[in-house]
mmCIF file of the C-alpha atoms, coordinates in Angstrom:
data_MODEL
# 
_entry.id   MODEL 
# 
loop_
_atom_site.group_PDB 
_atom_site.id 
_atom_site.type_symbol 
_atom_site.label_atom_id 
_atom_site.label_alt_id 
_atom_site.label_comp_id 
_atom_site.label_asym_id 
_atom_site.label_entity_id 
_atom_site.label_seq_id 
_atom_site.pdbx_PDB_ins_code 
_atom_site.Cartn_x 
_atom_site.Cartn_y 
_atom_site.Cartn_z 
_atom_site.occupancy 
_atom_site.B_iso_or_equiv 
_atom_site.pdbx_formal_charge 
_atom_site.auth_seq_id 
_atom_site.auth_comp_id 
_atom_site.auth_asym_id 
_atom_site.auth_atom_id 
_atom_site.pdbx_PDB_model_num 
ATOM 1  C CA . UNK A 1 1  ? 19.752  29.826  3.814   1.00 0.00 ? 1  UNK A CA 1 
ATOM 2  C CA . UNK A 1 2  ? 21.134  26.677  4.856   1.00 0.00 ? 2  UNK A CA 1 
ATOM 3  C CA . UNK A 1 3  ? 19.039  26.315  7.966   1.00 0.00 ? 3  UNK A CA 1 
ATOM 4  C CA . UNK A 1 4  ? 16.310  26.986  5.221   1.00 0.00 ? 4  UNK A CA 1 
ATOM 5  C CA . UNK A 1 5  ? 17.157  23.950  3.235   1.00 0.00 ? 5  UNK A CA 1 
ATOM 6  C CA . UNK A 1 6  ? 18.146  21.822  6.070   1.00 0.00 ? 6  UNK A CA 1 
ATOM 7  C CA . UNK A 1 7  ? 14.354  22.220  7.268   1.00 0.00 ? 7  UNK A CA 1 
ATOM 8  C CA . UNK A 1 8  ? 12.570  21.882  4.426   1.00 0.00 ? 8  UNK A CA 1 
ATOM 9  C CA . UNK A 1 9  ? 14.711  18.386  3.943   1.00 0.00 ? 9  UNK A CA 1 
ATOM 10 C CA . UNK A 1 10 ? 13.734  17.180  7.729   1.00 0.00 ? 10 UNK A CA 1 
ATOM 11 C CA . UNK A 1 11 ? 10.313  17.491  6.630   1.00 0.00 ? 11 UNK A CA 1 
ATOM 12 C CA . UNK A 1 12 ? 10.488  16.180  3.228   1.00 0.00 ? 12 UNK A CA 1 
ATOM 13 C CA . UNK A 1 13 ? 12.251  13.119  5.038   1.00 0.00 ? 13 UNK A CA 1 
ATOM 14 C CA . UNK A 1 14 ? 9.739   12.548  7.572   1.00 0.00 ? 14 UNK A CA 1 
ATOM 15 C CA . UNK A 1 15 ? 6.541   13.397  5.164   1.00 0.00 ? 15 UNK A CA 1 
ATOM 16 C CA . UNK A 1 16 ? 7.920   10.153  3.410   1.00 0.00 ? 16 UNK A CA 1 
ATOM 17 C CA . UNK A 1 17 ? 8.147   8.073   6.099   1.00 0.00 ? 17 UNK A CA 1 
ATOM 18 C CA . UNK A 1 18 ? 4.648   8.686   7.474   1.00 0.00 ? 18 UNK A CA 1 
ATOM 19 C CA . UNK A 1 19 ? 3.984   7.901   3.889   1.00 0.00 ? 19 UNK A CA 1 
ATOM 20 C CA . UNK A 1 20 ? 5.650   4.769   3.887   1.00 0.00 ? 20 UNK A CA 1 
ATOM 21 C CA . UNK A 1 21 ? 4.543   3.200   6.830   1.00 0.00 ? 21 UNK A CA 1 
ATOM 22 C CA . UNK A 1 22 ? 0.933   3.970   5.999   1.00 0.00 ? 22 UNK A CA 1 
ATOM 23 C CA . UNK A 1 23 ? 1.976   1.793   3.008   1.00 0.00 ? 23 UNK A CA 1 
ATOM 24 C CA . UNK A 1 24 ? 3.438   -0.705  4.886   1.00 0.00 ? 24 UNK A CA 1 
ATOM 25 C CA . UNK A 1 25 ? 0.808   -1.365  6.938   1.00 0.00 ? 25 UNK A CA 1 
ATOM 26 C CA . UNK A 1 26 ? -1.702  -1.837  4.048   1.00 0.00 ? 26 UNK A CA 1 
ATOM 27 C CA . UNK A 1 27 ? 0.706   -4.319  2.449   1.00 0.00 ? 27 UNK A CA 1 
ATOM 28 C CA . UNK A 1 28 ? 0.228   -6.122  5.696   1.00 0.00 ? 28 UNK A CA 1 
ATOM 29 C CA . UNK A 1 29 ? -2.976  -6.051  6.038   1.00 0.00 ? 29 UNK A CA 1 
ATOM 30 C CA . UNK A 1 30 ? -3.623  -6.693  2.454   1.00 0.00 ? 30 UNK A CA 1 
ATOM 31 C CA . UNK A 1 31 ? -1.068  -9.876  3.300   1.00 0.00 ? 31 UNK A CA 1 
ATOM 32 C CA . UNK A 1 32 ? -3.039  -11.142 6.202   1.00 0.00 ? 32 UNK A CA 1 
ATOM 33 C CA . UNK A 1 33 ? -6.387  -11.159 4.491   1.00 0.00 ? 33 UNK A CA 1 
ATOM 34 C CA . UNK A 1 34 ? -4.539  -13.029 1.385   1.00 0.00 ? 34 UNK A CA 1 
ATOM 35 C CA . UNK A 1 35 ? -3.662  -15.708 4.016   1.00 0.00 ? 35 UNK A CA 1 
ATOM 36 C CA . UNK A 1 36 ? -6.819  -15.927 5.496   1.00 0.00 ? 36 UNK A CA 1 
ATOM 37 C CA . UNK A 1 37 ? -8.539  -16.137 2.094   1.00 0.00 ? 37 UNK A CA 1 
ATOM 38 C CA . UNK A 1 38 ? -6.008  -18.539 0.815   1.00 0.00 ? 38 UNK A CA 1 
ATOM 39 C CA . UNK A 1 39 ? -4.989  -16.119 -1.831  1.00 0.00 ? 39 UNK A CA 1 
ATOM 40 C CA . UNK A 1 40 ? -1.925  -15.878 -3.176  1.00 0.00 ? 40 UNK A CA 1 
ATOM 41 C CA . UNK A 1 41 ? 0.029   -12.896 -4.907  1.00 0.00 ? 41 UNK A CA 1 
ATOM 42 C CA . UNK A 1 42 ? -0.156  -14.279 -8.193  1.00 0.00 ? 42 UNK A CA 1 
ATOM 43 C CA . UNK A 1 43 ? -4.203  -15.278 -8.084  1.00 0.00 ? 43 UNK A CA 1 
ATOM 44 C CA . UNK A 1 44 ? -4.467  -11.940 -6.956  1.00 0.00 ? 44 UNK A CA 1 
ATOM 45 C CA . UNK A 1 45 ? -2.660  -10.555 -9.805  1.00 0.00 ? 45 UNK A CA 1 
ATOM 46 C CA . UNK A 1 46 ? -4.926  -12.344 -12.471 1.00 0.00 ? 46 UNK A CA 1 
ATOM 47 C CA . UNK A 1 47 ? -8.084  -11.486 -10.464 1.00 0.00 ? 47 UNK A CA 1 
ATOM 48 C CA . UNK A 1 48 ? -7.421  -7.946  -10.621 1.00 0.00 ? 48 UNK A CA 1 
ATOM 49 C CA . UNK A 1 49 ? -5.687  -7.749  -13.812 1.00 0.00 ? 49 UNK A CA 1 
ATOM 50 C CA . UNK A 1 50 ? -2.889  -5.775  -11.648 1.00 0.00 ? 50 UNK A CA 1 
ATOM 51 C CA . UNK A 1 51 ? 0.826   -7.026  -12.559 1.00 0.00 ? 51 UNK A CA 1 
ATOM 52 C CA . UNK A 1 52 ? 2.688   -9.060  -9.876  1.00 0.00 ? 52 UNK A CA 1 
ATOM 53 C CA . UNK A 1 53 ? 5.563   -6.375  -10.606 1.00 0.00 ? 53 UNK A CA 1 
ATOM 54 C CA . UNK A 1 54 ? 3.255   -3.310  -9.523  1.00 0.00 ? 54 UNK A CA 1 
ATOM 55 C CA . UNK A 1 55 ? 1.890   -5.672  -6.280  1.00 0.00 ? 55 UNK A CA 1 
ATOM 56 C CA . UNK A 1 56 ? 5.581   -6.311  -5.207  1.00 0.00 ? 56 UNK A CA 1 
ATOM 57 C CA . UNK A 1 57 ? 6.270   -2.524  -5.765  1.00 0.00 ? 57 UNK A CA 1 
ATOM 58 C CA . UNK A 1 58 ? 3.250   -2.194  -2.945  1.00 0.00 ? 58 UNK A CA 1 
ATOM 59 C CA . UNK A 1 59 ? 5.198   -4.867  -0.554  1.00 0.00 ? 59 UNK A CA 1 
ATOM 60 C CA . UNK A 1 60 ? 8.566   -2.625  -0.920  1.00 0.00 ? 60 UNK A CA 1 
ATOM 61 C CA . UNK A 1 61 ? 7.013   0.726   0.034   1.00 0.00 ? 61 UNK A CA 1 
ATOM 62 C CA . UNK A 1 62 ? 5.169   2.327   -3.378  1.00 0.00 ? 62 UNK A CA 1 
ATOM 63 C CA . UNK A 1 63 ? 2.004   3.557   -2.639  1.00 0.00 ? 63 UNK A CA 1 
ATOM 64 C CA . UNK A 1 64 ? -1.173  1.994   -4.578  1.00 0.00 ? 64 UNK A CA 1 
ATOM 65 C CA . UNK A 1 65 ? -3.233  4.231   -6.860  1.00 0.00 ? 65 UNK A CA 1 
ATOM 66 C CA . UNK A 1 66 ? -6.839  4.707   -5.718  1.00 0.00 ? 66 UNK A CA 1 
ATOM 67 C CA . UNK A 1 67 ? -7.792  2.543   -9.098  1.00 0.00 ? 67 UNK A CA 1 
ATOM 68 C CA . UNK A 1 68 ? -5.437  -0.445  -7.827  1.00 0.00 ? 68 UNK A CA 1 
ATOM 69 C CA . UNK A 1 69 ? -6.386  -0.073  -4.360  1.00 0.00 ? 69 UNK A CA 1 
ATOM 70 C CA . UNK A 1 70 ? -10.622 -0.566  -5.393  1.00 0.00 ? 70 UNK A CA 1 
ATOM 71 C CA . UNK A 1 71 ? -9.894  -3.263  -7.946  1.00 0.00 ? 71 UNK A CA 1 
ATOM 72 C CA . UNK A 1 72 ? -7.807  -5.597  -4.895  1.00 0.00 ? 72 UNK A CA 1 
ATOM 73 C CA . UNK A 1 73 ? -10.683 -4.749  -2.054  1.00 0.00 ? 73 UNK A CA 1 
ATOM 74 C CA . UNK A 1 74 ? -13.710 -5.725  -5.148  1.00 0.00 ? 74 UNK A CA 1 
ATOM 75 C CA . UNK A 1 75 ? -11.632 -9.040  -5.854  1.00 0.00 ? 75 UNK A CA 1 
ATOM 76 C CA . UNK A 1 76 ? -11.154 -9.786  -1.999  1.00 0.00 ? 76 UNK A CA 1 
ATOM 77 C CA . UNK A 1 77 ? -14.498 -8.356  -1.244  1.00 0.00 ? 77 UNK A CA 1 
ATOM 78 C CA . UNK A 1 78 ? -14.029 -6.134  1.319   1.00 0.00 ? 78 UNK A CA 1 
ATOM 79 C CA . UNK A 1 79 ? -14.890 -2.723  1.671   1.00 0.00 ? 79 UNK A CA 1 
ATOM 80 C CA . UNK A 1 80 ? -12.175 0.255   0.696   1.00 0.00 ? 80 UNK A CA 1 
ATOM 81 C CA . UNK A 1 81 ? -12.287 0.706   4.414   1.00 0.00 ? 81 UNK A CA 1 
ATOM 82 C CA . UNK A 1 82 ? -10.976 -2.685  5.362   1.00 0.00 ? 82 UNK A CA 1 
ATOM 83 C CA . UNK A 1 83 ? -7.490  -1.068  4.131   1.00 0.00 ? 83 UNK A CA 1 
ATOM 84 C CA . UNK A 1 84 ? -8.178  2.093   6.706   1.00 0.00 ? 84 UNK A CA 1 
ATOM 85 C CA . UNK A 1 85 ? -5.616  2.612   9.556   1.00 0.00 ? 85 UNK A CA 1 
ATOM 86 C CA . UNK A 1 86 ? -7.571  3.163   12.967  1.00 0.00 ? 86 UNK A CA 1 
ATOM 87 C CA . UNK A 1 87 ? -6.680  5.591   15.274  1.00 0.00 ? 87 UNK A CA 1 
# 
């Protein structure tokens, strides 16, 4: 029963840090295309109506609804797929 538990906790553990690097990297990109844009956090915030609170939850690891993530790419203009990891 323990090996059991011990198991299912391995892959809770690394379920959330696949999830949390996928996260990560969005915030980056999402951070590089704010630079190149000359866009800050806060502009972003009042262009998508999306609180700097929830965007610096994003930057520490949370991961963006679908809702958020469509209202940031329509005020950067870019396409949902921008955001896509490529493999």
């Amino acid at each position: 029963m323990l090996i059991l538990i011990l198991l299912q906790y391995i892959v809770v553990i690394k379920l959330y840090n696949t999830i949390y690097r996928v996260v990560v990297d969005v915030w980056n990109q999402l951070e590089e295309l704010l630079k190149s844009k000359n866009i800050t956090r806060y502009k972003l915030s009042k262009l998508t109506g999306i609180g700097q609170t929830t965007l610096q939850s994003y930057k520490d690891g949370v991961e963006p609804s679908f809702k958020n993530m469509c209202k940031i790419a329509d005020a950067l203009d870019v396409s949902l797929d921008y955001f896509r990891k490529d493999d």
